[in-house]
C-alpha positions as CSV (number, residue, x, y, z in Angstrom):
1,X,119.8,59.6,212.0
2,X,122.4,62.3,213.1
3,X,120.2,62.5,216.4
4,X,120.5,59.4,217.6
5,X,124.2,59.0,216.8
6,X,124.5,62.3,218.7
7,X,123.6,60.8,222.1
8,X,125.2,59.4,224.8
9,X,123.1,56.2,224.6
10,X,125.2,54.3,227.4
11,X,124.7,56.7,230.0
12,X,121.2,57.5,229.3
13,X,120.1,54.2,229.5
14,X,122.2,53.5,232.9
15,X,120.0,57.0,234.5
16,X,117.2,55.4,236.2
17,X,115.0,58.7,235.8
18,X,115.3,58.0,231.8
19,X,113.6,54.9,232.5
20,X,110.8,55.6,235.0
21,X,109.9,58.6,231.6
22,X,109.9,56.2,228.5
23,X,108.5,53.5,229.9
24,X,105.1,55.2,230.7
25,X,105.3,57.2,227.6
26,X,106.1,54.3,225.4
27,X,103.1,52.2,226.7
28,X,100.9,55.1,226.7
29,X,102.0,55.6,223.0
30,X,101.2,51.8,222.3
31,X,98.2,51.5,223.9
32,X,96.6,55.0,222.3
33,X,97.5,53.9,218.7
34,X,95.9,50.5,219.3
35,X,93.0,52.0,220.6
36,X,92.8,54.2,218.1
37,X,92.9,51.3,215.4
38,X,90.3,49.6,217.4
39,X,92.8,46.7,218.4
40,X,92.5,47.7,221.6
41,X,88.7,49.0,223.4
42,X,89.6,52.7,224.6
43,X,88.3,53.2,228.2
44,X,86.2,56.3,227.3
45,X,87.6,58.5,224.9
46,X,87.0,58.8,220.8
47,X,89.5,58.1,218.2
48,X,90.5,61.4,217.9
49,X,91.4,61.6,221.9
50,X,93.4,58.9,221.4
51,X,95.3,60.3,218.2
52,X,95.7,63.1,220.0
53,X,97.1,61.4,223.2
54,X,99.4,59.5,220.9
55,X,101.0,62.5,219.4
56,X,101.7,64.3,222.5
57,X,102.8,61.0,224.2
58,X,105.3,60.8,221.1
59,X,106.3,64.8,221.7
60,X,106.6,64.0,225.3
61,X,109.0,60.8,224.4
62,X,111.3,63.3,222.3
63,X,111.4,66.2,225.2
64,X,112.7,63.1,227.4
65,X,115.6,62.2,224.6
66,X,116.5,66.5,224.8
67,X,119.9,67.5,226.9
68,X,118.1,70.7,228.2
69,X,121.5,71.5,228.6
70,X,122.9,71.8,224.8
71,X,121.1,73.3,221.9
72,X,119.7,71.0,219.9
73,X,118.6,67.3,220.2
74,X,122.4,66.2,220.5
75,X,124.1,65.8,223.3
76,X,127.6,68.1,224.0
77,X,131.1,66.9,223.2
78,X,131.7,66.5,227.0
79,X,128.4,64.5,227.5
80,X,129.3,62.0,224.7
81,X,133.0,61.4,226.9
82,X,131.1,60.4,229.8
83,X,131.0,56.6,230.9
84,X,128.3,57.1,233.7
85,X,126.0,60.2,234.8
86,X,128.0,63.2,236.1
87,X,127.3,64.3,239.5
88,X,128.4,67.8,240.2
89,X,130.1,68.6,243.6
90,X,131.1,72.5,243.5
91,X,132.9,72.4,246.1
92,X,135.2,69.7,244.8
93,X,135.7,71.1,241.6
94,X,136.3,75.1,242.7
95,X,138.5,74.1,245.7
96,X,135.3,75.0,248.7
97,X,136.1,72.5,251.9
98,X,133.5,70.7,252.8
């Protein structure tokens, strides 16, 4: 559970590219375990095709909760201070006039 504590939830949730990732992948996840159960009829692949979908729609869910930027599944110190997505301006913050 150190992961999830470990995330700045309240920004992620307020980036709209977060959303436009785990939506897809969540339904995709849903619907290839329920096909896979038989619940739902899959469109044209096996049960294993769909096992397999769901585990790399499950992978592709965690590689969207990753920072890229910071080791680890944990977001850094500075990330967990921020209130809103950061947007970098370089020349604001090294002094460069526009």
């Amino acid at each position: 559970m150190s992961i999830i504590k470990n995330i700045n939830w309240k920004v992620r949730l307020r980036n709209p590219i977060f959303w436009t990732t785990i939506i897809p992948a969540a339904v995709s996840f849903v619907y290839c375990v329920l096909g896979a159960f038989g619940v739902v009829p899959a469109l044209t692949e096996s049960m294993v095709l769909n096992i397999a979908t769901a585990i790399i729609t499950a992978l592709t869910t965690l590689g969207v909760l990753v920072d890229p930027t910071t080791a680890g599944v944990k977001d850094s110190a500075l990330a967990l201070t921020y209130d809103a997505p950061r947007k970098d301006d370089l020349s604001e913050e090294e002094g460069i006039e526009k």
